[in-house]
SEDOTI-534454 format. One record per residue (C-alpha): residue number from 1; x, y negated, z negated. Coordinates in nm, 3 decimals, m for minus. Each point is the difference from the previous one (the first is absolute). Layout:
REM residues N
<NUM,<X,Y,Z>>
...
END
This chain:
REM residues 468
<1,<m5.118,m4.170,m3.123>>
<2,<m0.122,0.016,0.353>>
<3,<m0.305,m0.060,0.137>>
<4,<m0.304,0.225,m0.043>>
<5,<m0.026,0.071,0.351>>
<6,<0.404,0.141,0.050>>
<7,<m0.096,0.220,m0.305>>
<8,<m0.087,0.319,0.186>>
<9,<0.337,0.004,0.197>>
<10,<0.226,m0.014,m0.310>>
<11,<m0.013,0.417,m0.032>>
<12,<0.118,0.036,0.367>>
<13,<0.249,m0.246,0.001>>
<14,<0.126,0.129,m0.352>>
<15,<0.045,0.384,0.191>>
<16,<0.189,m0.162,0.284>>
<17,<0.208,m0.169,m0.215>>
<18,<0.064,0.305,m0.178>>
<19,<0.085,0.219,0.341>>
<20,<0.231,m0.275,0.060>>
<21,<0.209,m0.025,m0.289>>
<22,<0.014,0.394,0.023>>
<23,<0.124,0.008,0.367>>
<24,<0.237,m0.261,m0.115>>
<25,<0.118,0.221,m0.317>>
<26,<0.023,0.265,0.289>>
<27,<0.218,m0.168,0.250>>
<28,<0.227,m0.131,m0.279>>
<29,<0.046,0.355,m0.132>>
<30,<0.071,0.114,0.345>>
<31,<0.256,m0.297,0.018>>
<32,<0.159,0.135,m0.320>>
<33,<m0.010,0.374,0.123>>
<34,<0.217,m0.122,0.309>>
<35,<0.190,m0.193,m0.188>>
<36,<0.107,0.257,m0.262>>
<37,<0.289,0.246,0.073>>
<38,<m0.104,0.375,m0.016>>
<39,<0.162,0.158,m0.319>>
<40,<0.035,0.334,0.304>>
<41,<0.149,m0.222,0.249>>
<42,<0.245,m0.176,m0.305>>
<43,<0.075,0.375,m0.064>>
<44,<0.118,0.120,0.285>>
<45,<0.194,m0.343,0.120>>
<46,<0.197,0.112,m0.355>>
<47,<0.052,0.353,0.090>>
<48,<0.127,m0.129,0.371>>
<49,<0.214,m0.253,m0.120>>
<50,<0.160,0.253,m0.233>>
<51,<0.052,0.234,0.247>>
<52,<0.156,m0.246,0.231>>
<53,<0.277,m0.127,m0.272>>
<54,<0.059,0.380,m0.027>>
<55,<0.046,0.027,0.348>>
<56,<0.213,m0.338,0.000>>
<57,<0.248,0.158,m0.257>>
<58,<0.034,0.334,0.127>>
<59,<0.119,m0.196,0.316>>
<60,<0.205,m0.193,m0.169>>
<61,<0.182,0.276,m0.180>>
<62,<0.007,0.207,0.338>>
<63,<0.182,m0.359,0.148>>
<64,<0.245,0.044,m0.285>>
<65,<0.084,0.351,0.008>>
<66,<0.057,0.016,0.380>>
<67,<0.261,m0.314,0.011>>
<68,<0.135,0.194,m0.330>>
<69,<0.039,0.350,0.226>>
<70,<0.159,m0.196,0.282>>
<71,<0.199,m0.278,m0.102>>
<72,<0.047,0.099,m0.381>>
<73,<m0.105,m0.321,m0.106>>
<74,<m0.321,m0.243,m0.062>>
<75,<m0.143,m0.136,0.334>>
<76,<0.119,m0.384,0.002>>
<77,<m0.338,m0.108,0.103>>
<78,<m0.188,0.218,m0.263>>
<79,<m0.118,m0.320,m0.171>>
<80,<m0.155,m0.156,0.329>>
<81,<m0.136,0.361,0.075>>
<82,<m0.232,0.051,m0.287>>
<83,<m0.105,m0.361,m0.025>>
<84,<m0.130,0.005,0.385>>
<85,<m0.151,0.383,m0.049>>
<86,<m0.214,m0.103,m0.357>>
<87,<m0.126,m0.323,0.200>>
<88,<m0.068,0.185,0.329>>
<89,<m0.184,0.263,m0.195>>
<90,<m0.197,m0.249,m0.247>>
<91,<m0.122,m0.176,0.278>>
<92,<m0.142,0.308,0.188>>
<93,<m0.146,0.110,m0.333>>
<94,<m0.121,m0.406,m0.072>>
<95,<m0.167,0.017,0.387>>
<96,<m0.187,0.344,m0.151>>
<97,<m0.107,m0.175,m0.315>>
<98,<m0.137,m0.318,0.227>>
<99,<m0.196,0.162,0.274>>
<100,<m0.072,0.340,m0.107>>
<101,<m0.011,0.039,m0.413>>
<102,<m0.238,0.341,0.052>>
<103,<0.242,0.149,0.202>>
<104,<0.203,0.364,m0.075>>
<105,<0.265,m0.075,m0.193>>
<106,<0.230,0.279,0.177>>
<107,<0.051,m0.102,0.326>>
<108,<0.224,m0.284,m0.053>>
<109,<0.228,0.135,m0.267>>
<110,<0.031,0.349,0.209>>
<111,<0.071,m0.193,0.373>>
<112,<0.256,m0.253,m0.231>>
<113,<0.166,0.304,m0.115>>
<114,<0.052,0.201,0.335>>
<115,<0.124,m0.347,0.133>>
<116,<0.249,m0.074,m0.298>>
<117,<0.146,0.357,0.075>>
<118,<0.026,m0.013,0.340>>
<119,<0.156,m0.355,m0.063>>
<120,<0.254,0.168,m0.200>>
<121,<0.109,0.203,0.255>>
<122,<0.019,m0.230,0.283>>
<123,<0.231,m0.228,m0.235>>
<124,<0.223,0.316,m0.118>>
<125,<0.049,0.037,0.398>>
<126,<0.089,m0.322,0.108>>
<127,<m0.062,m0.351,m0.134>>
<128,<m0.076,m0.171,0.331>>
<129,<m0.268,0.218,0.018>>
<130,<m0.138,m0.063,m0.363>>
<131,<m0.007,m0.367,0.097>>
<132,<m0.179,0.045,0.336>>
<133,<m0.280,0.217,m0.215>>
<134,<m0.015,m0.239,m0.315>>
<135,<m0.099,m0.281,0.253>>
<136,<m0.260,0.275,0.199>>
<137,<m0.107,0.065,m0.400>>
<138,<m0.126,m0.345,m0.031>>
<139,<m0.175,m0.082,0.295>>
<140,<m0.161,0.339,m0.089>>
<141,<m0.132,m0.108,m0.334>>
<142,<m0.067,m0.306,0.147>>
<143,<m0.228,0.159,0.291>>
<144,<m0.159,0.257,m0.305>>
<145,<m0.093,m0.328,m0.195>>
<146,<m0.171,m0.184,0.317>>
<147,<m0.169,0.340,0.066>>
<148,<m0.200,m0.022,m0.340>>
<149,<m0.071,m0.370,0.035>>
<150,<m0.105,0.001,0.336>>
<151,<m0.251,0.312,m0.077>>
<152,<m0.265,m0.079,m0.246>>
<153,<m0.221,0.227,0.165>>
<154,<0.121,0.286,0.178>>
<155,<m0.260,0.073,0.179>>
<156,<0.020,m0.330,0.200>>
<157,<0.244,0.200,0.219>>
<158,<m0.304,0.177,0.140>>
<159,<m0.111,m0.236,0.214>>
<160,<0.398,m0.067,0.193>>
<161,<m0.002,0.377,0.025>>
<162,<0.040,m0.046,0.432>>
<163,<0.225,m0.269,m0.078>>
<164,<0.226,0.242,m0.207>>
<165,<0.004,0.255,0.269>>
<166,<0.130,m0.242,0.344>>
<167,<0.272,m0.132,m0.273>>
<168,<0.039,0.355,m0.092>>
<169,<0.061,0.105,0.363>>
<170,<0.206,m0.326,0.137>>
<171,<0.237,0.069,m0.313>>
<172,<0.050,0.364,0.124>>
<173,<0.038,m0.123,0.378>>
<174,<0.251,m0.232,m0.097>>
<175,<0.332,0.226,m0.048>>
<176,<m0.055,0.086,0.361>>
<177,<m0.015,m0.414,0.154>>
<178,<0.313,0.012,0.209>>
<179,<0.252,m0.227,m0.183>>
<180,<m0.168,m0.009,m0.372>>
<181,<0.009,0.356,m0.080>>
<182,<0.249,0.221,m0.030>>
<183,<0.157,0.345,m0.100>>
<184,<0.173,0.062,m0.317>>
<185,<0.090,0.401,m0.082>>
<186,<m0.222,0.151,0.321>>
<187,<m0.300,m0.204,m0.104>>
<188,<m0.124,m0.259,0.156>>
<189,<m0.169,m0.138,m0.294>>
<190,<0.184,m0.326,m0.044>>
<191,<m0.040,m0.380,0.065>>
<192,<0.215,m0.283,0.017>>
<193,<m0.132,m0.370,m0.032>>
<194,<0.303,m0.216,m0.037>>
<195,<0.214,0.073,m0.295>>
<196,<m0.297,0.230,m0.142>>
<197,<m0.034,0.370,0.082>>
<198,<m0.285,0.183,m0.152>>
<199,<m0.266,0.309,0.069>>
<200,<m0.286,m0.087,0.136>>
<201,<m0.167,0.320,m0.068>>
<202,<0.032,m0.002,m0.389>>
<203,<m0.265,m0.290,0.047>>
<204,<m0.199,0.145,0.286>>
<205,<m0.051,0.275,m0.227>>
<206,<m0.188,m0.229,m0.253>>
<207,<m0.229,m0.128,0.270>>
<208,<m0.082,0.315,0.143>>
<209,<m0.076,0.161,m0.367>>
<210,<m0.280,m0.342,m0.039>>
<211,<m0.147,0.046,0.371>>
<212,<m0.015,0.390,m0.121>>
<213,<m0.204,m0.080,m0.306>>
<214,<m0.172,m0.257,0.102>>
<215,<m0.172,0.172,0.340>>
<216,<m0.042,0.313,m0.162>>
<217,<m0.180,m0.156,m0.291>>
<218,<m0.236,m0.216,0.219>>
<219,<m0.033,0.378,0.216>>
<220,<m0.017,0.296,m0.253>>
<221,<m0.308,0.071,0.003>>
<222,<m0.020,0.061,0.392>>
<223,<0.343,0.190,0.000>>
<224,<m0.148,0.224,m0.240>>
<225,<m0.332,0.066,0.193>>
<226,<0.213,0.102,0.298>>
<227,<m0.091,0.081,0.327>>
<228,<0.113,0.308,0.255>>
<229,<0.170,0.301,m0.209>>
<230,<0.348,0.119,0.098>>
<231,<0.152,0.344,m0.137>>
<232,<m0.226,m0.023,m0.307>>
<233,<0.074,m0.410,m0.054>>
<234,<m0.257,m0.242,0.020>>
<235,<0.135,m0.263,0.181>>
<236,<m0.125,m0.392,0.019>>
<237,<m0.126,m0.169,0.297>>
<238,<0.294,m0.142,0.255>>
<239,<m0.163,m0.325,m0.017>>
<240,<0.020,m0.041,m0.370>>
<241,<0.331,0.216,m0.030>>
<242,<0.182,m0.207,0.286>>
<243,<0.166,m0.271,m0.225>>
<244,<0.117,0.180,m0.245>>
<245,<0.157,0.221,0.263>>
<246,<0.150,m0.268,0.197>>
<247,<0.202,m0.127,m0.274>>
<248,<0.106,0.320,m0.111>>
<249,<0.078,0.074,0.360>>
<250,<0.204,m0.360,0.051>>
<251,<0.200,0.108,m0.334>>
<252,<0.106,0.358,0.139>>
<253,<0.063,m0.112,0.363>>
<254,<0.215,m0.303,m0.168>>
<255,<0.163,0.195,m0.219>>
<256,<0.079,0.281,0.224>>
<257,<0.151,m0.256,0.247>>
<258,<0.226,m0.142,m0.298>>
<259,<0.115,0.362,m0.083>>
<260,<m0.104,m0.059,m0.375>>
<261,<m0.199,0.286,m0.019>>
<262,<0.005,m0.053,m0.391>>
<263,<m0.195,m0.273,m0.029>>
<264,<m0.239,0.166,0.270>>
<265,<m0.023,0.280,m0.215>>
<266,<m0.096,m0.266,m0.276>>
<267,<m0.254,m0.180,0.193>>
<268,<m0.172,0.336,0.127>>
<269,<m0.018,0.082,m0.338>>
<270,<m0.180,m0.320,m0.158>>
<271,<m0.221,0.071,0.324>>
<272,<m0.121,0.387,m0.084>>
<273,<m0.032,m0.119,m0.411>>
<274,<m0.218,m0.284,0.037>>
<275,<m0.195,0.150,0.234>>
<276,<m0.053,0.350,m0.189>>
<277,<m0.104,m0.255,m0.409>>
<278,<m0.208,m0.229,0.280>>
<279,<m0.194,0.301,0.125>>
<280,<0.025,0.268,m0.286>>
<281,<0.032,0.237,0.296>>
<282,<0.328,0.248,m0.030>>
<283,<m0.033,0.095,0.349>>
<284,<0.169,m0.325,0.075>>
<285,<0.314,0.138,m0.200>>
<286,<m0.014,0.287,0.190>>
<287,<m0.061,m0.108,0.332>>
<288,<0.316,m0.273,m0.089>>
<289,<0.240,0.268,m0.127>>
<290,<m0.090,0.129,0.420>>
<291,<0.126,m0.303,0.102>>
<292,<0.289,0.008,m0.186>>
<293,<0.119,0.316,0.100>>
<294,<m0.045,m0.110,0.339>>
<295,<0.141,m0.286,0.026>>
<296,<0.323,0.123,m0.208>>
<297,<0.041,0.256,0.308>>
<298,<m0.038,m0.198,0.217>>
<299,<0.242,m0.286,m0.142>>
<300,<0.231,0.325,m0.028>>
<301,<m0.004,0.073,0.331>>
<302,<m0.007,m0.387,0.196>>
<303,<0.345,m0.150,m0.263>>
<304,<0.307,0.146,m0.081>>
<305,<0.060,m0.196,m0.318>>
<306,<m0.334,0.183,m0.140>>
<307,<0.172,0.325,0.126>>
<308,<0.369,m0.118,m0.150>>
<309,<m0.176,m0.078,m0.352>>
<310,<m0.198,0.356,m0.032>>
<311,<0.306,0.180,0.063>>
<312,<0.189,m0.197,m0.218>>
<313,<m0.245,0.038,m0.301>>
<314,<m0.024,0.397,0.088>>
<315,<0.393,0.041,0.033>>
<316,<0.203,m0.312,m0.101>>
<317,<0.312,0.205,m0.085>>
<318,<0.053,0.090,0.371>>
<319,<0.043,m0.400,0.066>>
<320,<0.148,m0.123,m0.283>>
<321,<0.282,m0.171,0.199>>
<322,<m0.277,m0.153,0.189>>
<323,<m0.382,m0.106,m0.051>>
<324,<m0.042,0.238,m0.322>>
<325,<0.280,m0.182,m0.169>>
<326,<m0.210,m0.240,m0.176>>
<327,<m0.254,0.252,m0.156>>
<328,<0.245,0.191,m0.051>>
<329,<0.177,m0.226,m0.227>>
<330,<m0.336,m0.075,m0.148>>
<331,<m0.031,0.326,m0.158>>
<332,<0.382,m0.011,m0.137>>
<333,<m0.105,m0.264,m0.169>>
<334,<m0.305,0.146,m0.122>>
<335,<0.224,0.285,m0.135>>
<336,<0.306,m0.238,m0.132>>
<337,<m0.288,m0.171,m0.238>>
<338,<m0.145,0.269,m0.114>>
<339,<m0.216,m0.010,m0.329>>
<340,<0.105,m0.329,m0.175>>
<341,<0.175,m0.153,0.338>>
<342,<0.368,m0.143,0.002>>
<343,<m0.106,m0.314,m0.170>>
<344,<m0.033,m0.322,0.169>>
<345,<0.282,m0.159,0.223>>
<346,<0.178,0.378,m0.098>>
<347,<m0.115,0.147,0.340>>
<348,<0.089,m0.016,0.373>>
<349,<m0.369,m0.036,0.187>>
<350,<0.248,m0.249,0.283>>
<351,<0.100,0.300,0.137>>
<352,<m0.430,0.015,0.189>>
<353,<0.025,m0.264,0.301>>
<354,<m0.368,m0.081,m0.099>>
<355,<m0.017,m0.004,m0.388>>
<356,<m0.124,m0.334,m0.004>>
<357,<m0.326,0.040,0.159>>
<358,<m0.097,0.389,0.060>>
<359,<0.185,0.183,m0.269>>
<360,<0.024,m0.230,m0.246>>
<361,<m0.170,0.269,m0.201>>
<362,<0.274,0.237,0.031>>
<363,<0.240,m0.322,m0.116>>
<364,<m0.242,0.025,m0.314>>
<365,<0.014,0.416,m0.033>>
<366,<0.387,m0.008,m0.010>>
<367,<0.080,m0.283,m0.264>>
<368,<m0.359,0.043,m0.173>>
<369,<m0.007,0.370,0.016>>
<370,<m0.339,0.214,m0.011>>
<371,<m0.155,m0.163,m0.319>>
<372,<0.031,m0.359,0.202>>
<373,<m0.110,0.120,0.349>>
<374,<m0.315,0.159,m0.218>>
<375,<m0.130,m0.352,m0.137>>
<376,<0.026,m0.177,0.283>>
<377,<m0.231,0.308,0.195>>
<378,<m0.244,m0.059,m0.300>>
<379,<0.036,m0.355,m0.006>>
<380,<m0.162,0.030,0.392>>
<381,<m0.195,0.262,m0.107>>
<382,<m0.131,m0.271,m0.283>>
<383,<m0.065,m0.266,0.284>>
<384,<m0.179,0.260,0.197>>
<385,<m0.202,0.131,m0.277>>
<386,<m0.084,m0.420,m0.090>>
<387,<m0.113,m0.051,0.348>>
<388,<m0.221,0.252,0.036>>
<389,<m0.170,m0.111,m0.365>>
<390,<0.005,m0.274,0.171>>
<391,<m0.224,0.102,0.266>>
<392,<m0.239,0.183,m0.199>>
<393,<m0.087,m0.279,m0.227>>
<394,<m0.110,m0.215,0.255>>
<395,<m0.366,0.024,0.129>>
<396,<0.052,m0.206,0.291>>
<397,<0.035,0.235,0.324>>
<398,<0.254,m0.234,0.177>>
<399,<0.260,m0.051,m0.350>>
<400,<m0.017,0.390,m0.031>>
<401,<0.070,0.075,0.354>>
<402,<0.241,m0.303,m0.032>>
<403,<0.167,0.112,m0.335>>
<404,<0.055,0.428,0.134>>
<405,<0.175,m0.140,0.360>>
<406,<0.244,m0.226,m0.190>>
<407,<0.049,0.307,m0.249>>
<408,<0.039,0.235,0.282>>
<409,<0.279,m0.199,0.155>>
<410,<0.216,m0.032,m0.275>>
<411,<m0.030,0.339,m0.086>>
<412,<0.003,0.164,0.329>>
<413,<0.312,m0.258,0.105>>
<414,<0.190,0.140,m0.356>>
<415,<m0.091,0.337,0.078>>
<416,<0.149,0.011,0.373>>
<417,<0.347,m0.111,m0.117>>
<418,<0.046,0.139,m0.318>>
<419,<m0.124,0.336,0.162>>
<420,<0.281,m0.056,0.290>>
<421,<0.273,m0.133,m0.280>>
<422,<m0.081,0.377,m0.163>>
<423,<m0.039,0.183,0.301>>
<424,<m0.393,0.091,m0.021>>
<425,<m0.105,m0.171,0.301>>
<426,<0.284,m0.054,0.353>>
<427,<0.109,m0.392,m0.124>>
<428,<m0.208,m0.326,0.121>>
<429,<0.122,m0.352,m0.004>>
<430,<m0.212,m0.140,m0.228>>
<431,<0.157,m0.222,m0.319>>
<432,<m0.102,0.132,m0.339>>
<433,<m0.250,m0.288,m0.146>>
<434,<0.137,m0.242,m0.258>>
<435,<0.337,0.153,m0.019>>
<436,<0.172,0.006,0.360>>
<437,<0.213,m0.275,0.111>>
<438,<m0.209,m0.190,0.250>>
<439,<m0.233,m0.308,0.029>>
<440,<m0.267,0.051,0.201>>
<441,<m0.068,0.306,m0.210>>
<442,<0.043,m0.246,m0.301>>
<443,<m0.283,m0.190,0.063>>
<444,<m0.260,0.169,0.168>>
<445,<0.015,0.241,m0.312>>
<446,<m0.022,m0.252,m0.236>>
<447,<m0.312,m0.163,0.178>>
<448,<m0.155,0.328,0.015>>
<449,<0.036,0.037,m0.397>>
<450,<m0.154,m0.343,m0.005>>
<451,<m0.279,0.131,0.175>>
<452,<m0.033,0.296,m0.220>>
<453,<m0.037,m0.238,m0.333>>
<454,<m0.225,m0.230,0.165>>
<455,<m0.214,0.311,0.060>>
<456,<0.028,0.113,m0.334>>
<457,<m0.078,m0.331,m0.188>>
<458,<m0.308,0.007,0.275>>
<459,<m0.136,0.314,m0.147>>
<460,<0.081,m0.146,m0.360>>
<461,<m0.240,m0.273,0.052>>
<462,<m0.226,0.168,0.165>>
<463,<m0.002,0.292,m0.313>>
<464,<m0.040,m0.369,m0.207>>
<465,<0.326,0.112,m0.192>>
<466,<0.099,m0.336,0.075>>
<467,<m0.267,m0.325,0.067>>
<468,<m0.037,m0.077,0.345>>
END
């Protein structure tokens, strides 16, 4: 019993007692909440993982049915093959599970697939090839992995946005250093460091898209009040305006200089988009479709190979001995496939100098026919249409902004070649993502789906379908 005069304090020390216990019961519950797997998040890691053994067999199959078309027998190494493809793919979907559970479960399974095609068709050309990409296919997944664990938070980008735009530019600038760059088809896009040769670009364009977000995130608000008005347009103020049109200006003057006038027609692009869902203004997609125009007749009339390539894609017949012999063989190939397609390893895509890389879609509309050129268009269209769900989850200005540039280039770099492939649009060298041969192309799209699904599991958490 304690003494008469500590009496009077028992209530208060009895209610503080009792606030403690219940902040501890809180904090423990909180601990448990973190703890606990979402039953949404468990969910969609199922549906994903599903998907992704789907995509694994239908790759595996393909892998069979093309050595079967060509050789008329199994592959010798079709034991090694699908071992190393289930591993490489259970780890990618393992690195989803790990460090993004609340993540869309499509994007993986759909990129896998496009990949596992394209895969298939490199190997049914040539098997030095198929080795070259199944080693470019690892570091890849390897790169998308160390993407999601070195992103927890997204939005810490934001604050290296600067830093993303110099390495942005110097990785541009570098094709042209006297000794380390060099040209490869009329493009001086390439780089050669040792025994490695790779694209700088395909990464520059990842830098660029963050530098793009991140400014116009921080800046929105005064791009959108404006300043002078110009043919109807309410324009920002130079002062506030000038970065963003510095780097856009480096990109174009870069990539006019490398004659790749595809990828500048990419990076202008990303440019006019982020700047019209920044602003909300559509006078920014008009006043950018000016530009366009403009600067297409004016690249028309300053090179010849811009010149050679619209003539080609108005009248390829008349050159078919010459430059429209490539296209042209395209479309046979096109019209040899027809509705079902010759079946795999049945075709003859070798006859188009650059199936491996530019029309490796027509190598897939020959021997898959129309019904297999069709899913993989609405397997991008899938990615696309994921991306952009992506972006309007998210509440945070900098992931949205982030999460439409990184949609825009995959869908705007698909669209350029599969329109040239077809004949819509004069032909670009651009490499059709996931599926072309190539490494550089490789990676930087598989770190750019890594940064889609760490914005997605972002916006999960932040929706609380999954504890923070």
């Amino acid at each position: 019993t304690p003494p008469l005069r500590c009496r009077p304090l028992l209530p208060p020390l009895r209610r503080v007692h009792q606030q403690h216990r219940a902040l501890l019961l809180l904090l423990w519950s909180e601990a448990q909440l973190a703890n606990t797997v979402s039953p949404l998040a468990v969910a969609r890691r199922r549906s994903e993982l599903g998907l992704v053994l789907l995509a694994a067999f239908i790759t595996g199959a393909a892998y069979v049915l093309a050595s079967l078309g060509k050789n008329a027998s199994l592959p010798a190494r079709i034991g090694p093959f699908l071992v190393s493809l289930l591993v490489l793919l259970v780890c990618a979907h393992i690195g989803v599970r790990k460090f993004a559970p609340g993540a869309s479960p499509l994007l993986l399974p759909l990129a896998t697939l496009l990949h596992g095609i394209g895969y298939v068709m490199i190997a049914r050309l040539s098997d030095r090839l198929a080795g070259l990409q199944a080693t470019w296919s690892l570091i890849a997944v390897a790169c998308f992995i160390a993407v999601l664990v070195a992103l927890p938070r997204v939005a810490d980008l934001l604050r290296y946005q600067y830093t993303f735009l110099f390495v942005g530019v110097f990785l541009q600038l570098l094709p042209l250093v006297p000794g380390v760059g060099f040209s490869s088809g009329g493009a001086r896009i390439w780089v050669s460091i040792g025994p490695i040769n790779f694209q700088p670009g395909e990464f520059a364009k990842l830098c660029l898209a963050i530098f793009f977000a991140g400014y116009l995130a921080e800046q929105r608000e005064v791009l959108s009040s404006g300043g002078k008005r110009i043919a109807g347009v309410q324009l920002p103020e130079m002062r506030t305006f000038l970065p963003v049109m510095l780097a856009w200006g480096v990109s174009v003057v870069v990539m006019v200089a490398e004659k790749d006038l595809g990828s500048s027609l990419l990076f202008f692009t990303l440019f006019v988009v982020l700047l019209w869902v920044a602003t909300e203004r559509s006078g920014y997609i008009v006043f950018g479709g000016g530009l366009f125009v403009l600067g297409a007749f004016i690249a028309y009339n300053m090179f010849g190979h811009v010149r050679d390539r619209f003539a080609i894609w108005l009248d390829p017949w008349s050159q078919y001995n010459g430059k429209g012999y490539q296209i042209v063989q395209g479309m046979f190939g096109f019209a040899e496939g027809g509705i079902s397609g010759t079946g795999l390893g049945l075709g003859d895509p070798t006859r188009i100098p650059a199936v491996k890389n530019d029309f490796i879609f027509a190598a897939i509309g020959e021997e898959l026919g129309l019904f297999g050129a069709t899913a993989v268009l609405a397997a991008f269209v899938f990615i696309i249409g994921s991306g952009l769900r992506t972006a309007i989850r998210t509440d945070n200005a900098f992931e949205k902004l982030l999460a439409v540039g990184l949609t825009t280039i995959l869908g705007v770099q698909a669209f350029i070649i599969l329109a040239g492939v077809l004949r819509v649009l004069p032909l670009t060298g651009v490499t059709l993502p996931f599926m072309s041969y190539g490494g550089s192309s490789l990676v930087a799209n598989y770190m750019l789906l890594g940064l889609l699904i760490a914005i997605s599991h972002s916006s999960a958490r932040r929706l609380h379908e999954v504890p923070a």
